[in-house]
C-alpha positions in Angstrom: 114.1 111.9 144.4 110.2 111.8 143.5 109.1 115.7 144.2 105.9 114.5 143.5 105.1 112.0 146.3 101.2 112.5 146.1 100.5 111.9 142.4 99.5 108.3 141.6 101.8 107.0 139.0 99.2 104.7 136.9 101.0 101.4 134.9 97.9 100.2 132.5 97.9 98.5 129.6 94.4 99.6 128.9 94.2 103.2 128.4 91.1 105.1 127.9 90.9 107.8 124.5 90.6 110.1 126.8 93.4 109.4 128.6 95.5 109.0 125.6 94.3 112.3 124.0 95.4 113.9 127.7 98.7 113.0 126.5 98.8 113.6 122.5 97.3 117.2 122.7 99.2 118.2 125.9 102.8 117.4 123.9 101.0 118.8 120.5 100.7 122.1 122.6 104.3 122.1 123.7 105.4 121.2 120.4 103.4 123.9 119.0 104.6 126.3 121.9 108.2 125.5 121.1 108.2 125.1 116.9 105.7 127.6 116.6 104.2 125.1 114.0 100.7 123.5 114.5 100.8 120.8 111.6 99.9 117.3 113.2 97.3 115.4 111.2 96.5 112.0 111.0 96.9 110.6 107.5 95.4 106.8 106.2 94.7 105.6 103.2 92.0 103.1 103.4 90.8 100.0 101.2 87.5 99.4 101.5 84.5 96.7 99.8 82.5 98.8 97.9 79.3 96.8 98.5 79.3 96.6 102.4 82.2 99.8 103.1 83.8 97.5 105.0 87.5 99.0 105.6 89.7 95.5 104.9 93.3 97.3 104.8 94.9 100.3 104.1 97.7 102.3 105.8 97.5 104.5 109.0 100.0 107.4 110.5 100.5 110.9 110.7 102.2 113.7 109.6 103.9 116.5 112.1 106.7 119.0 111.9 107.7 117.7 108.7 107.8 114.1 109.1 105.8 111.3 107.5 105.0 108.8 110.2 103.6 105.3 109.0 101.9 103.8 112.1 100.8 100.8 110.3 100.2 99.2 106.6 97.9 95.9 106.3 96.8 93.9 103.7 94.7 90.5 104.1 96.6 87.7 102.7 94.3 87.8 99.4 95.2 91.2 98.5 99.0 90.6 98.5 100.9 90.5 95.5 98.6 92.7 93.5 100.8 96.3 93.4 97.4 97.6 96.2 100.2 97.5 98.6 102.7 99.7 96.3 99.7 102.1 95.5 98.6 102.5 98.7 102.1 103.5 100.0 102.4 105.9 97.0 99.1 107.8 97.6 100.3 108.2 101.0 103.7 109.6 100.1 101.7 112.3 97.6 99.9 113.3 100.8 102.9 113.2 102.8 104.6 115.7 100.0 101.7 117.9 99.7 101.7 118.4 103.2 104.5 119.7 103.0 106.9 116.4 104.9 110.3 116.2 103.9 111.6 113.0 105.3 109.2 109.7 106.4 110.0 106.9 108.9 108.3 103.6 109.5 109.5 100.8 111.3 109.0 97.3 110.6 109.4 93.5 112.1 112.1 91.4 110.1 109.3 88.9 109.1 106.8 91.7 107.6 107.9 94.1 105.1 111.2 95.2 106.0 112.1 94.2 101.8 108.8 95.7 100.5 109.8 99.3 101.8 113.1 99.1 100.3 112.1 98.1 96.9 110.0 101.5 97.1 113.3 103.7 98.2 113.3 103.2 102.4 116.8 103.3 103.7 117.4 100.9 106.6 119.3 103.0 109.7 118.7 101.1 112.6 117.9 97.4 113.6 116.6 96.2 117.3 116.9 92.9 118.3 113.9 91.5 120.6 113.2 87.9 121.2 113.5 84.5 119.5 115.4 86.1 116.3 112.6 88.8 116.1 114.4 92.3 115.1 112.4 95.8 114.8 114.0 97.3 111.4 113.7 100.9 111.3 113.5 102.5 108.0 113.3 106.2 106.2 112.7 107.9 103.3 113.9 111.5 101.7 110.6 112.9 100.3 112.0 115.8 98.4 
Protein backbone atom coordinates (compact mmCIF):
# COMPACT_ATOMS: atom_id res chain seq x y z
CA UNK A 1 0.00 0.00 0.00
CA UNK A 2 1.66 3.35 -1.38
CA UNK A 3 1.39 5.80 2.00
CA UNK A 4 2.64 8.22 -0.19
CA UNK A 5 -0.06 8.75 -2.90
CA UNK A 6 1.00 12.47 -3.60
CA UNK A 7 4.75 12.15 -4.32
CA UNK A 8 5.58 11.73 -8.07
CA UNK A 9 7.51 8.67 -8.55
CA UNK A 10 9.98 9.92 -11.43
CA UNK A 11 11.48 6.79 -13.97
CA UNK A 12 14.32 8.75 -16.04
CA UNK A 13 17.12 7.61 -17.63
CA UNK A 14 18.55 11.05 -17.62
CA UNK A 15 19.33 12.33 -14.33
CA UNK A 16 20.54 15.68 -13.55
CA UNK A 17 23.94 16.04 -10.94
CA UNK A 18 21.89 17.44 -8.94
CA UNK A 19 19.53 15.08 -8.69
CA UNK A 20 22.03 12.38 -8.32
CA UNK A 21 23.99 14.15 -5.60
CA UNK A 22 20.24 14.42 -3.76
CA UNK A 23 20.66 10.88 -3.55
CA UNK A 24 24.64 10.06 -2.91
CA UNK A 25 24.89 12.73 0.01
CA UNK A 26 21.38 11.94 1.50
CA UNK A 27 22.64 7.89 2.00
CA UNK A 28 26.36 9.38 2.81
CA UNK A 29 24.55 11.04 5.75
CA UNK A 30 22.70 8.03 6.86
CA UNK A 31 25.65 5.98 6.44
CA UNK A 32 27.60 8.47 8.44
CA UNK A 33 24.58 8.69 11.06
CA UNK A 34 24.69 4.92 11.41
CA UNK A 35 28.76 3.87 11.12
CA UNK A 36 29.69 7.02 12.72
CA UNK A 37 32.37 7.07 9.92
CA UNK A 38 32.53 9.88 7.28
CA UNK A 39 35.20 8.31 4.80
CA UNK A 40 33.70 8.31 1.14
CA UNK A 41 36.02 9.73 -1.47
CA UNK A 42 36.20 9.35 -4.87
CA UNK A 43 39.57 7.81 -6.02
CA UNK A 44 40.90 7.75 -10.09
CA UNK A 45 43.97 7.41 -11.44
CA UNK A 46 44.15 9.17 -14.63
CA UNK A 47 46.37 8.78 -17.85
CA UNK A 48 46.78 11.70 -19.49
CA UNK A 49 48.87 13.25 -23.01
CA UNK A 50 51.24 15.38 -21.58
CA UNK A 51 51.23 17.88 -24.61
CA UNK A 52 47.37 18.65 -24.81
CA UNK A 53 46.34 17.12 -20.84
CA UNK A 54 43.99 15.25 -22.55
CA UNK A 55 42.76 12.44 -20.04
CA UNK A 56 42.83 9.16 -22.59
CA UNK A 57 42.22 6.38 -19.77
CA UNK A 58 42.72 5.68 -16.33
CA UNK A 59 40.65 4.06 -13.57
CA UNK A 60 37.61 5.69 -11.63
CA UNK A 61 35.86 4.57 -8.12
CA UNK A 62 35.63 5.22 -4.66
CA UNK A 63 36.58 4.36 -1.39
CA UNK A 64 33.86 4.21 1.73
CA UNK A 65 33.61 2.37 4.96
CA UNK A 66 36.49 0.32 4.11
CA UNK A 67 35.95 -0.82 0.78
CA UNK A 68 37.77 -0.17 -2.53
CA UNK A 69 35.13 0.34 -5.21
CA UNK A 70 36.47 0.23 -8.92
CA UNK A 71 33.68 2.04 -10.94
CA UNK A 72 35.55 1.72 -14.07
CA UNK A 73 39.15 0.94 -15.75
CA UNK A 74 39.80 1.94 -19.58
CA UNK A 75 42.45 1.88 -21.77
CA UNK A 76 42.39 2.76 -25.73
CA UNK A 77 43.18 -0.13 -27.68
CA UNK A 78 46.85 1.32 -28.34
CA UNK A 79 47.74 1.39 -24.77
CA UNK A 80 46.93 -2.27 -24.08
CA UNK A 81 49.54 -4.78 -23.50
CA UNK A 82 52.03 -2.34 -22.09
CA UNK A 83 51.90 -3.24 -18.03
CA UNK A 84 49.85 0.92 -17.90
CA UNK A 85 46.90 -1.19 -17.19
CA UNK A 86 48.77 -3.33 -14.21
CA UNK A 87 50.32 0.02 -12.90
CA UNK A 88 47.45 1.87 -12.94
CA UNK A 89 45.49 -0.83 -10.94
CA UNK A 90 48.48 -0.91 -8.52
CA UNK A 91 48.63 2.81 -7.80
CA UNK A 92 45.04 2.60 -7.08
CA UNK A 93 45.38 -0.27 -4.61
CA UNK A 94 48.28 1.85 -2.70
CA UNK A 95 45.59 4.51 -2.32
CA UNK A 96 43.07 2.15 -1.52
CA UNK A 97 45.59 0.78 1.44
CA UNK A 98 46.50 4.06 2.61
CA UNK A 99 43.12 5.00 2.98
CA UNK A 100 42.80 2.71 5.09
CA UNK A 101 40.29 -0.06 2.74
CA UNK A 102 40.58 -3.54 3.71
CA UNK A 103 38.77 -5.49 0.98
CA UNK A 104 38.08 -4.08 -2.90
CA UNK A 105 35.35 -5.18 -5.38
CA UNK A 106 34.93 -4.59 -9.07
CA UNK A 107 32.82 -6.18 -11.28
CA UNK A 108 33.42 -6.98 -14.77
CA UNK A 109 31.66 -8.25 -18.27
CA UNK A 110 32.97 -11.76 -19.41
CA UNK A 111 34.41 -10.19 -22.63
CA UNK A 112 36.56 -7.28 -20.72
CA UNK A 113 38.84 -8.07 -18.08
CA UNK A 114 37.34 -10.65 -15.98
CA UNK A 115 41.21 -12.63 -16.54
CA UNK A 116 43.22 -9.37 -16.16
CA UNK A 117 41.93 -8.82 -12.45
CA UNK A 118 42.77 -12.31 -11.52
CA UNK A 119 46.24 -12.44 -12.80
CA UNK A 120 46.65 -9.37 -10.16
CA UNK A 121 44.99 -11.48 -7.09
CA UNK A 122 40.89 -10.73 -7.65
CA UNK A 123 38.83 -13.72 -6.50
CA UNK A 124 35.81 -14.42 -8.57
CA UNK A 125 32.50 -14.85 -6.08
CA UNK A 126 29.63 -14.34 -8.15
CA UNK A 127 28.63 -14.56 -11.89
CA UNK A 128 25.27 -12.93 -13.54
CA UNK A 129 24.08 -14.06 -16.64
CA UNK A 130 22.39 -11.28 -18.89
CA UNK A 131 21.78 -11.61 -22.52
CA UNK A 132 23.20 -13.33 -25.70
CA UNK A 133 26.06 -15.23 -23.45
CA UNK A 134 26.93 -11.89 -21.82
CA UNK A 135 27.72 -12.59 -17.92
CA UNK A 136 28.50 -9.70 -15.17
CA UNK A 137 31.65 -11.39 -13.18
CA UNK A 138 31.91 -10.00 -9.89
CA UNK A 139 35.28 -10.03 -8.34
CA UNK A 140 37.22 -9.01 -4.91
CA UNK A 141 40.34 -8.56 -3.38
CA UNK A 142 41.78 -8.80 0.45
CA UNK A 143 43.87 -5.60 0.75
CA UNK A 144 45.65 -6.38 3.89
Amino acid sequence: MDTHPALDVVLTDDPTDAEIAVVADSLDEFNLSASGVRDRRALAVLVKDPSTGQTLGGLTGRTSLGLWFVDLLYLPDALRGSGLGSRILQQAEAEARDRGCVSGVVYTINFQAPDFYKRHGWTEFGRIPSAAGISRIFLSKRLG
